[in-house]
N, C-alpha and C positions, 0 to 999 in steps of 0.2 A: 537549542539547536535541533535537538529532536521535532520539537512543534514546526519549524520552520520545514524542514526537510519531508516530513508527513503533510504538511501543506503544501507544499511544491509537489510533490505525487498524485496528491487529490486532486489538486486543478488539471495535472497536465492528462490525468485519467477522464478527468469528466469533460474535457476538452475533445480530448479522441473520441469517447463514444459520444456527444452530442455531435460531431460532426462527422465522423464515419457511419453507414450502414454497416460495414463490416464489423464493425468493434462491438456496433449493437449485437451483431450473431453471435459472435465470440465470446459473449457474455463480461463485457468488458466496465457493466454496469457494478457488477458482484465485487469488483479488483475498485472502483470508486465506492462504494459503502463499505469496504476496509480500511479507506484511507480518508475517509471522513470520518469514521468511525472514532479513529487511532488521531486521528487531529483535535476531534474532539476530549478524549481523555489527555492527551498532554497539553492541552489547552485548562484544564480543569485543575491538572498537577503543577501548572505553570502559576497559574490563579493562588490555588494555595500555597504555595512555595512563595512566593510575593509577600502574601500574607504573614507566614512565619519567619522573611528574614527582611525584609522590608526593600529599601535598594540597593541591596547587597546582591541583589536578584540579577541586574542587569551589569554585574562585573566580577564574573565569574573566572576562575583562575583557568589556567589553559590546558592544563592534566582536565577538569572538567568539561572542556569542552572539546576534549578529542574525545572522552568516552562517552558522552551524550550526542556526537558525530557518528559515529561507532554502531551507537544504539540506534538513531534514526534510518541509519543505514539497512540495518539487520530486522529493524520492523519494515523500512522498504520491501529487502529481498522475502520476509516470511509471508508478506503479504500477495507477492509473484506467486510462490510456491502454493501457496493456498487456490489462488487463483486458476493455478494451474491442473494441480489436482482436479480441481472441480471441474475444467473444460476438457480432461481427459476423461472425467468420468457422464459428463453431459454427453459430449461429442456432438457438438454441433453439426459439423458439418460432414459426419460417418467417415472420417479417417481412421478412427482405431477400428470399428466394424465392420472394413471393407480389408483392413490388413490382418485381419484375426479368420477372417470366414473367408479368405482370398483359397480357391482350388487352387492346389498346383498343379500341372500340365504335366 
């Protein structure tokens, strides 16, 4: 569930910035290599985990799959937050630098 959910993220990211110019300013390139990143590792976890329980893999009881829902969820939102961090601290487009050095009247 997790891999699903982190692949659903990564396209719908690399989707926006291949076809917005905006998404490219916004640095919305940085927010798709975390979720391809994060696609890739539960993809590798997934690989192994196959490995050590063989098809037991794809019938997984349902407490596991609300907490590996849970998880994908929670590497979604950290992967926003990261993202965002860093476009507040880039500032593309001089929003925080024009409300930081704005004179008052």
């Amino acid at each position: 569930m997790t891999l699903l959910i982190t692949i659903f993220a990564a396209i719908i990211c690399t989707i926006l910035w291949y076809c917005s110019a905006s998404c490219r300013e916004m640095k919305v390139g940085i927010l798709c290599w975390l979720y391809w990143g994060a696609s890739l590792m539960w993809l590798v976890d997934a690989v192994f985990e196959y490995i050590s329980i063989g098809a037991a893999y794809f019938t997984p009881a349902p407490a596991d799959l609300l907490n590996d829902f849970y998880l994908g969820l929670s590497v979604v939102a950290l992967g926003l937050v990261i993202w965002q961090v860093i476009v507040l601290i880039k500032d593309p487009k001089g929003v925080v630098r024009e409300a930081l050095f704005r004179k008052k009247k």
